[in-house]
GUGUKOL-393526 format. One line per field, with one value per residue (C-alpha): residue number from 1; x, y, z. Coordinates in Angstrom, 3 decimals, decimal comma. Layout:
REM residues N
i <- [NUM | ...]
c1 <- [X | ...]
c2 <- [Y | ...]
c3 <- [Z | ...]
//
This chain:
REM residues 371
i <- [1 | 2 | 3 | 4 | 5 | 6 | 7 | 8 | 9 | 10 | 11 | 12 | 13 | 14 | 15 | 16 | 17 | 18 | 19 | 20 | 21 | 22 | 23 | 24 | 25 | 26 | 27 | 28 | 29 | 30 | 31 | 32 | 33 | 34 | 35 | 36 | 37 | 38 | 39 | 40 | 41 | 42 | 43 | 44 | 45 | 46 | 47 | 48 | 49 | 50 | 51 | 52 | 53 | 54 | 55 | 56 | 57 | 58 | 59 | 60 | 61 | 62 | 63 | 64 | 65 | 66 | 67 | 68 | 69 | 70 | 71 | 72 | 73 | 74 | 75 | 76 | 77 | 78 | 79 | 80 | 81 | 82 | 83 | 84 | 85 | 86 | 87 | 88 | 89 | 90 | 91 | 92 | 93 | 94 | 95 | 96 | 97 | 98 | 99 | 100 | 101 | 102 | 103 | 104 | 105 | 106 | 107 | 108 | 109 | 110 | 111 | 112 | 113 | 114 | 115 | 116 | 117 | 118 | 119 | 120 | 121 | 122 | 123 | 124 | 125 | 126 | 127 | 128 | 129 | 130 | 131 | 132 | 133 | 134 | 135 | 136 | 137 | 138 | 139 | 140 | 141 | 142 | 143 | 144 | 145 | 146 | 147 | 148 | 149 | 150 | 151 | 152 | 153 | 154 | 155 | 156 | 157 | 158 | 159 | 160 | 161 | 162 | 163 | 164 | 165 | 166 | 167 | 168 | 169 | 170 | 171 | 172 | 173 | 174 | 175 | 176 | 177 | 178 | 179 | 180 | 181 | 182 | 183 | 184 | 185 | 186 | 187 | 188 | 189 | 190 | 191 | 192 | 193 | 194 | 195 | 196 | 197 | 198 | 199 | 200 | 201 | 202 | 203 | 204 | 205 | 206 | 207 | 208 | 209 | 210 | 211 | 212 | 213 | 214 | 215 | 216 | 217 | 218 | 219 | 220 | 221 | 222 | 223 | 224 | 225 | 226 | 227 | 228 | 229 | 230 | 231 | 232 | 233 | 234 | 235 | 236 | 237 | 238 | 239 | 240 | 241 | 242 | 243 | 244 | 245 | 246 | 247 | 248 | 249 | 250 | 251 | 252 | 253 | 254 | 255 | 256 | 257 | 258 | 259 | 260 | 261 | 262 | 263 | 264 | 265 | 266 | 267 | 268 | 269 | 270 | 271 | 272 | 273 | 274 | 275 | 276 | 277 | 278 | 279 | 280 | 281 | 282 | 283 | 284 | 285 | 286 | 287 | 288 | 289 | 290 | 291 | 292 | 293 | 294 | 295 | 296 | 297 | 298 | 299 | 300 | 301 | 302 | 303 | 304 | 305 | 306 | 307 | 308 | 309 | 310 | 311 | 312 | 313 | 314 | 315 | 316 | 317 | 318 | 319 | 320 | 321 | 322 | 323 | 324 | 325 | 326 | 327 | 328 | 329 | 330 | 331 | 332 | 333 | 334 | 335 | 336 | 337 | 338 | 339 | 340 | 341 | 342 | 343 | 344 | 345 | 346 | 347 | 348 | 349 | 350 | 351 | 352 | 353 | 354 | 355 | 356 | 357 | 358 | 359 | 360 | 361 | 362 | 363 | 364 | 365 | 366 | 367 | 368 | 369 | 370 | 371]
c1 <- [11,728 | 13,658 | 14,361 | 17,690 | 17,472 | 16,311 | 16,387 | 14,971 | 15,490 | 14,097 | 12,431 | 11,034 | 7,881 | 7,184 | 3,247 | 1,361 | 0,615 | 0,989 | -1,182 | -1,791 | -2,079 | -1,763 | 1,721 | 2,796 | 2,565 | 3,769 | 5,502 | 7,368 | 6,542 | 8,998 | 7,892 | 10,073 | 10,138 | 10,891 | 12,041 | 12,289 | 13,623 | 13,678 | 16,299 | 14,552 | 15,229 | 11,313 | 10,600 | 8,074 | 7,678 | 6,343 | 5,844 | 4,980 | 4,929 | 5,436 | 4,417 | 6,824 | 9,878 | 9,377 | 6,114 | 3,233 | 4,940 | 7,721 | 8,830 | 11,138 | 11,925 | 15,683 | 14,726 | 12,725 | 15,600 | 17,604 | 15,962 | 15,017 | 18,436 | 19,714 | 17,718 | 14,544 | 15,981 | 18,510 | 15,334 | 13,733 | 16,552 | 16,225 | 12,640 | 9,247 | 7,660 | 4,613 | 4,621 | 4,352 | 2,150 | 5,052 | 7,412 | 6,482 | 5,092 | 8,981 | 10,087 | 8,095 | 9,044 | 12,529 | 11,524 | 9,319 | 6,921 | 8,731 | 5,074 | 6,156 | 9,669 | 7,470 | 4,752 | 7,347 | 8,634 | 5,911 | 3,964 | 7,124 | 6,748 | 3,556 | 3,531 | 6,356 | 4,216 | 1,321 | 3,507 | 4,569 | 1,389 | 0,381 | -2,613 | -3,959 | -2,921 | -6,473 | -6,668 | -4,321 | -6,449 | -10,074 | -10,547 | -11,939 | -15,547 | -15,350 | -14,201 | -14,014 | -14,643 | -15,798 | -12,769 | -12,469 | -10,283 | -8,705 | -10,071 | -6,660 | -6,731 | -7,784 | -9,711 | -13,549 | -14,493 | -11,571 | -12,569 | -16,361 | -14,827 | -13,076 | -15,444 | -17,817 | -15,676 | -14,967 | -18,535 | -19,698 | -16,552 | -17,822 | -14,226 | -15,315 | -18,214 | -16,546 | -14,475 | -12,374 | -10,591 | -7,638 | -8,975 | -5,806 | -3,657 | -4,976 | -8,106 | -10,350 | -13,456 | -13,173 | -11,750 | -15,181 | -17,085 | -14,963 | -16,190 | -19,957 | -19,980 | -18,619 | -20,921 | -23,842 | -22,648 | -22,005 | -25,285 | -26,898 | -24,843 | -21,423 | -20,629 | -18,316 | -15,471 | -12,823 | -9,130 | -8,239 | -4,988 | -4,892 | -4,564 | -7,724 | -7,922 | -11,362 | -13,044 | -12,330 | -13,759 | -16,848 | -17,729 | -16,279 | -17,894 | -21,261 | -21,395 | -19,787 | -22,502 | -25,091 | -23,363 | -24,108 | -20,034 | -20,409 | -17,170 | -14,627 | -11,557 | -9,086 | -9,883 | -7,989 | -4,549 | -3,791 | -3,018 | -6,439 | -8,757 | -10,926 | -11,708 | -12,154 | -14,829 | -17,027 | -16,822 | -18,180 | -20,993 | -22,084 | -22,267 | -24,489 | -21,795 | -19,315 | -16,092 | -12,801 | -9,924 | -6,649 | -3,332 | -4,357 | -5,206 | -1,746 | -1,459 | -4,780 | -4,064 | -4,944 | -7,953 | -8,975 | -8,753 | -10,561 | -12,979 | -13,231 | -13,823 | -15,904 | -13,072 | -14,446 | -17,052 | -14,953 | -11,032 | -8,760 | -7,245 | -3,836 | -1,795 | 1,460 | 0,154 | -1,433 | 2,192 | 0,945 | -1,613 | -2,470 | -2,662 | -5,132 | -7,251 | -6,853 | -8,048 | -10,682 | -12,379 | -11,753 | -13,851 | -16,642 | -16,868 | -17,744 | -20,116 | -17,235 | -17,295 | -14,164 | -12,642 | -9,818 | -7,257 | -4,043 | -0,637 | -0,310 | 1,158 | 1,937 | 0,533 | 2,600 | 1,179 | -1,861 | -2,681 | -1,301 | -4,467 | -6,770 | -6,135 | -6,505 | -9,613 | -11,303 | -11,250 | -12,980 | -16,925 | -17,833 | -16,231 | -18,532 | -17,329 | -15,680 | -11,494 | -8,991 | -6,850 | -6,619 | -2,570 | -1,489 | -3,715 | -1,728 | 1,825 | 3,787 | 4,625 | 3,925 | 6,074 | 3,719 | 4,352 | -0,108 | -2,153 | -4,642 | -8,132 | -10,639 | -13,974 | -17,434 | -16,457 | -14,238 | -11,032 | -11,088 | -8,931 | -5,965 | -6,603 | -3,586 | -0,813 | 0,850 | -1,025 | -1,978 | 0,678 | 3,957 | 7,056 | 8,870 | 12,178 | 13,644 | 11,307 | 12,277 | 15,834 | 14,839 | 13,207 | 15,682 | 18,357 | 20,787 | 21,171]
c2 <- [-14,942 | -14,126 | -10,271 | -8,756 | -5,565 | -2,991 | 0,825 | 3,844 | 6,855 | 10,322 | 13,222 | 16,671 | 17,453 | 21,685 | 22,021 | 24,658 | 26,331 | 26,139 | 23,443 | 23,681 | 21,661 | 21,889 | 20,659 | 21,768 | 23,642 | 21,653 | 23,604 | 20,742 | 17,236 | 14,999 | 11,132 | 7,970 | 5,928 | 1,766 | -0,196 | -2,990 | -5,421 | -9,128 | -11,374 | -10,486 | -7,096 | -6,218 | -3,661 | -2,654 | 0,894 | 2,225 | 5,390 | 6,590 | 10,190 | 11,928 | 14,970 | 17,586 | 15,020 | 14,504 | 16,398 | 14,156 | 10,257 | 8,640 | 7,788 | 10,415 | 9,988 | 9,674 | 6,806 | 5,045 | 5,061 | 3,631 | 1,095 | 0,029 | -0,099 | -1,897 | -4,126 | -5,072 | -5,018 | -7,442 | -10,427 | -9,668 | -10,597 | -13,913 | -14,048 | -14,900 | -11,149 | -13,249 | -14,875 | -10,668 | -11,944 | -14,456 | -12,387 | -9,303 | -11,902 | -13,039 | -9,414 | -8,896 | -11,580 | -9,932 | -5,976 | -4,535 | -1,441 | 0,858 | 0,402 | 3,307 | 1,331 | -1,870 | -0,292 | 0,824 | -2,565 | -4,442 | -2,142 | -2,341 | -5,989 | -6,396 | -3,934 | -6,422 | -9,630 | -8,172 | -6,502 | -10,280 | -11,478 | -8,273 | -7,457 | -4,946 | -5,220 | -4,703 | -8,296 | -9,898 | -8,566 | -9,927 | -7,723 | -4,204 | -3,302 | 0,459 | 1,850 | 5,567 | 6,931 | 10,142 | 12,703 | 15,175 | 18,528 | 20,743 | 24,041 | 26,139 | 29,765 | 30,760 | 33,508 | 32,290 | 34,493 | 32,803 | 29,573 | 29,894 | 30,944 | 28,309 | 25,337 | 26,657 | 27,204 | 23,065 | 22,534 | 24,142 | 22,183 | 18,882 | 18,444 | 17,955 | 18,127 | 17,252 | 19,749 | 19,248 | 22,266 | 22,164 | 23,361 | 22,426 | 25,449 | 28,977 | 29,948 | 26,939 | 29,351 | 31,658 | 28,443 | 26,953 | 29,953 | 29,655 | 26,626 | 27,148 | 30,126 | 27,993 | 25,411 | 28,066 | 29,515 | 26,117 | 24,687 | 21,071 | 21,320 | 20,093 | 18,324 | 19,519 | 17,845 | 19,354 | 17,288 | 19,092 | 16,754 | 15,896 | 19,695 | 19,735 | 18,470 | 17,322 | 20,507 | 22,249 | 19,093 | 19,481 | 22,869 | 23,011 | 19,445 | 20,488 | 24,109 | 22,233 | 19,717 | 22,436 | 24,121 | 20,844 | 19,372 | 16,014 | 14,482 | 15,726 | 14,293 | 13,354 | 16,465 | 14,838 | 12,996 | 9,869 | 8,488 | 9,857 | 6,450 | 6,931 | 10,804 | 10,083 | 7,283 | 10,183 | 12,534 | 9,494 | 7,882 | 11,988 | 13,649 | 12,361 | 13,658 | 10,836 | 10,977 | 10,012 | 8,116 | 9,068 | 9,246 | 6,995 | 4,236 | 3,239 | -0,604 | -3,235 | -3,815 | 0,013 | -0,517 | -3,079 | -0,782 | 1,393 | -0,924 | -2,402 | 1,107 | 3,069 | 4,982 | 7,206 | 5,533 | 6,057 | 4,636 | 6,703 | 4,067 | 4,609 | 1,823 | 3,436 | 3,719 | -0,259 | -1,160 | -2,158 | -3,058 | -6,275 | -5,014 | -2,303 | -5,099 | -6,254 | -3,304 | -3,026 | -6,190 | -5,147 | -1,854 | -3,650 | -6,347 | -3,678 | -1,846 | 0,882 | 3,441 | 3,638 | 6,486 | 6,808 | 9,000 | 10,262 | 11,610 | 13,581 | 11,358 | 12,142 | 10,172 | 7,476 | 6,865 | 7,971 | 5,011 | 2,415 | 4,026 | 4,283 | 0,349 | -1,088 | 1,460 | -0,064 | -3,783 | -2,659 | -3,011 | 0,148 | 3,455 | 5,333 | 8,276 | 8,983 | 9,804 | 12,124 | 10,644 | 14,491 | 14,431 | 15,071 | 18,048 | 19,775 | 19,225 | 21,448 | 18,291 | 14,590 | 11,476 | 8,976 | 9,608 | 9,730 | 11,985 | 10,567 | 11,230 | 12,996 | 13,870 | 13,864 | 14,691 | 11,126 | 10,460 | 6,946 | 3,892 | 3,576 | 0,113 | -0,737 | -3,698 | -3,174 | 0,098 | 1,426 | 3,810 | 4,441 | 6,095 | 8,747 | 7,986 | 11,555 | 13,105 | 10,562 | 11,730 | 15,591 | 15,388 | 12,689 | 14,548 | 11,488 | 9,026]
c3 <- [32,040 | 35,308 | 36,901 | 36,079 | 37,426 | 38,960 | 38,934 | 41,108 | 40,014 | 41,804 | 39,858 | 40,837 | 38,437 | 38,480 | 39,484 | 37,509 | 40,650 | 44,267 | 45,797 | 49,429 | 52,381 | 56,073 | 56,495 | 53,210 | 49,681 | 47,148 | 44,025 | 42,969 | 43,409 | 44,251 | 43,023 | 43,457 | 39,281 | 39,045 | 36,493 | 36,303 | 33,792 | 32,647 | 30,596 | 27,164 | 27,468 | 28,592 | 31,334 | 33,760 | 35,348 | 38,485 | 40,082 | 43,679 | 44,974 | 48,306 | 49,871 | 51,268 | 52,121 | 55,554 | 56,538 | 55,304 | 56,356 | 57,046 | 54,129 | 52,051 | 48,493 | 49,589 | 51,693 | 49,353 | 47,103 | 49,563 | 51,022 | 47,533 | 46,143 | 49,456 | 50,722 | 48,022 | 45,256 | 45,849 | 46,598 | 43,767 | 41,339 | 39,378 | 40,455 | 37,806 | 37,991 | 36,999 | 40,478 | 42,054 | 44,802 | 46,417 | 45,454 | 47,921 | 50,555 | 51,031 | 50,346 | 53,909 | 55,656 | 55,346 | 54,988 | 57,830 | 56,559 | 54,287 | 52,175 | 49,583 | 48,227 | 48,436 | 46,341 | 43,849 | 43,575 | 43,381 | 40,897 | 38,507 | 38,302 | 37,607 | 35,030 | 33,219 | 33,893 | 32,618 | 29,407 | 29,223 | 28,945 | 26,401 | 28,895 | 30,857 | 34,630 | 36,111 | 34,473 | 37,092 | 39,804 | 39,200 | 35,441 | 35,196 | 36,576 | 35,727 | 32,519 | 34,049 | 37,583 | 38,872 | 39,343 | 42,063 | 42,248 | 44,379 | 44,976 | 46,339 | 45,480 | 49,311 | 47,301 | 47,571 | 44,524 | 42,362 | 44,055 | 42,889 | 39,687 | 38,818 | 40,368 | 38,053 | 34,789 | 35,457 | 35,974 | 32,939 | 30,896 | 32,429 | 33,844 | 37,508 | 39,617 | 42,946 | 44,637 | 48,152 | 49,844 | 52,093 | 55,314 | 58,045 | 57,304 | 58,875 | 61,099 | 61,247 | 61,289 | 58,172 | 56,853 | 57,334 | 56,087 | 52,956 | 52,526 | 53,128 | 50,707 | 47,740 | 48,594 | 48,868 | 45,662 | 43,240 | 45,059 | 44,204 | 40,977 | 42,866 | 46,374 | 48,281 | 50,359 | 53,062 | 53,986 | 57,393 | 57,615 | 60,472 | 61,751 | 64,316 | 68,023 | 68,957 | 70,535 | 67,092 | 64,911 | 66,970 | 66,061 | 62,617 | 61,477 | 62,643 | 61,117 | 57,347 | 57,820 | 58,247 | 55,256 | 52,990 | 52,852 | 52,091 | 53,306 | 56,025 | 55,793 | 58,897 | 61,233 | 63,854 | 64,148 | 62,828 | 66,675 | 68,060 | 67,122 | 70,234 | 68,887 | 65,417 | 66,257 | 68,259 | 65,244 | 63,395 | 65,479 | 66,260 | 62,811 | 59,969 | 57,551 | 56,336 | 58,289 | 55,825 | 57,425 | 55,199 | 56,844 | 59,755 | 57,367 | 56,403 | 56,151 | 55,711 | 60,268 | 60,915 | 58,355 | 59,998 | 63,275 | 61,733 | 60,564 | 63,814 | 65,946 | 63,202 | 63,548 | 60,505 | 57,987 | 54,567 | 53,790 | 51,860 | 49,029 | 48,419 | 47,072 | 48,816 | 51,796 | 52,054 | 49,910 | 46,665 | 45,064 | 46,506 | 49,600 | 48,215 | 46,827 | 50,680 | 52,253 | 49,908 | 51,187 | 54,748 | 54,246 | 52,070 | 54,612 | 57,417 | 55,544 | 55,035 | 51,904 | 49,442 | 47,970 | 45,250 | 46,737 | 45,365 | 46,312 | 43,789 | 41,239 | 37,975 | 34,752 | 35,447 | 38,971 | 37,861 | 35,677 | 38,751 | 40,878 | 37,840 | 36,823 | 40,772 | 41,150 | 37,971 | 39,809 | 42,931 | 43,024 | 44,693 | 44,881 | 47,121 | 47,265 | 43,972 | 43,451 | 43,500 | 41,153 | 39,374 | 39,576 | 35,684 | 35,518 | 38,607 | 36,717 | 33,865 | 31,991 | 31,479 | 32,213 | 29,817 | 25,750 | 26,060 | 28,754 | 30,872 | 29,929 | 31,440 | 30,884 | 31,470 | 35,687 | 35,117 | 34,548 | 31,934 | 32,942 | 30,417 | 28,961 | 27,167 | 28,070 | 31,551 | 33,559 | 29,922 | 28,885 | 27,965 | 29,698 | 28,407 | 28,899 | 27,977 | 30,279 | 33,179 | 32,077 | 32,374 | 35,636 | 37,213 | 39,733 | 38,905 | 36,440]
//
């Protein structure tokens, strides 16, 4: 059973509304599909998305594609996907970073050597601890009343009892008192988290952190830049509340930075980000070795990418502070022939062969701007 091919394709999913961050309001999603496919005619899919081109990272859909279809691609041909883990170990030897195209490559193959093997993937990585995980959502009106509103419509429909709110965009001080007054009005009943992006220098993080600790947040979220270690390790050795390192925990070295400095005291997972999923299990172990808390995070994927998160996230011990994994309830449409499953404030781990569900190769064909 050797590789034969391999094909990226690039889709735009509609959102069912705006969603809101400091660098960016995403209407339409753009996400980055694999396939890949062996000798017999089996195939494996894979899915990462990316925020606003250019504005979150550095890596654009267009350049994933690119990089994939040029230089990655062409190792993996004729390779055992079975053997995933050598496979992407001599894809870096010859690829530096570009972690998104690796992630998209690696993620399609192991969906076709566990599809091969008619198992779940979370069984090539240890098995599954956690059959479901606690879901977060986004709060992004920028109304507080329609905020409250609808925190507390998905509280009473046990859909989610963790909210985060996009804080980087605007005044950083009614942005705050936003904040406290949903917190104030959904009480003990929900916690609370705030993602600045990256969108606060250090004198503003010190005022803003202590009045949203006073206010009962539980989490803050990469108030400073991604470059700014030395700042983000005061925030976190001078506020009680848990500091979250996101954007400047982008491959298992600057985790283990992070690690190293206390440079915040929970990691972001993000299998783009670390590129792949072995590297997630990776940074995983850096974090639990150092006494570090774990949280699920998401780029917004659709179903597809969904169920990639959901299936690594199962295989991991402790997720401290819950996920965000909340992607297919943000989009007009699917891209998997069944929905992922929430309920009961978690979203439940697709079990099925591969990451647990099926593509829908019309939709792929809708979506796709080329074929």
């Amino acid at each position: 059973m050797k590789i034969c091919s391999f094909d990226v394709y690039i889709l735009d999913l509609p959102t069912i509304r705006p969603h809101q961050l400091a660098m960016h309001t995403i209407v339409s999603q753009s996400i980055v599909v694999g396939c890949v496919r062996d000798e017999e005619g089996r195939e494996g899919w894979s899915e990462v998305a990316t925020i606003g081109g250019a504005s979150y990272g550095e890596s654009t859909p267009e350049a994933i594609k690119a990089n994939i279809d040029a230089y990655i691609a062409p190792l993996v041909i004729g390779k055992d996907p079975i053997h995933f883990d050598k496979i992407m170990y001599e894809v870096s030897k010859q690829v530096r970073g570009n972690n998104f195209a690796k992630t998209v490559v690696e993620a399609a193959i192991i969906d076709l050597a566990a599809r091969s093997k008619n198992i779940p993937a979370f069984e090539l990585f240890g098995g599954q601890i956690h059959t479901s995980l606690p879901i977060a959502w986004t709060l992004a009106s920028g109304d507080t009343a329609k905020d409250i509103e609808e925190a507390k419509e998905f509280l009473h429909q046990k859909r989610h009892n963790i909210f985060k709110l996009k804080i980087g965009k605007g005044d950083p001080f009614k942005n705050v008192e936003h904040v406290r007054q949903i917190k104030q009005a959904v009480g003990d009943e929900a916690r609370i988290t705030v993602d600045v992006n990256q969108a606060w220098d250090e004198d503003t993080a010190n005022y803003c952190i202590a009045a949203l600790e006073d206010g009962g947040v539980s989490m803050v979220e990469q108030p400073l830049p991604t470059w700014n270690f030395e700042g983000m390790s005061r925030l976190t050795a001078k506020f009680n509340v848990p500091i979250m390192a996101d954007e400047a925990a982008n491959s298992i070295q600057d985790v283990f930075q992070i690690t190293k400095h206390r440079a915040g005291n929970c990691i972001a997972l993000k299998p783009c980000k670390a590129g792949g999923l072995t590297q997630t299990k990776k940074v995983a172990g850096i974090a639990e070795a150092a006494g570090i808390g774990l949280y699920g995070g998401t780029m917004i994927e659709s179903s597809l990418g969904t169920a990639i998160c959901a299936q690594i996230y199962a295989t991991i011990p402790e997720i401290k502070f819950g996920t965000e994994i909340f992607g297919p309830l943000l989009f007009k449409d699917d891209l998997t022939l069944e929905p992922i499953k929430f309920e009961n404030f978690e979203v439940i781990i697709p079990n099925g062969p591969g990451f647990g569900v099926e593509i829908d190769r019309e939709k792929v064909k809708h979506y796709a701007r080329s074929l």
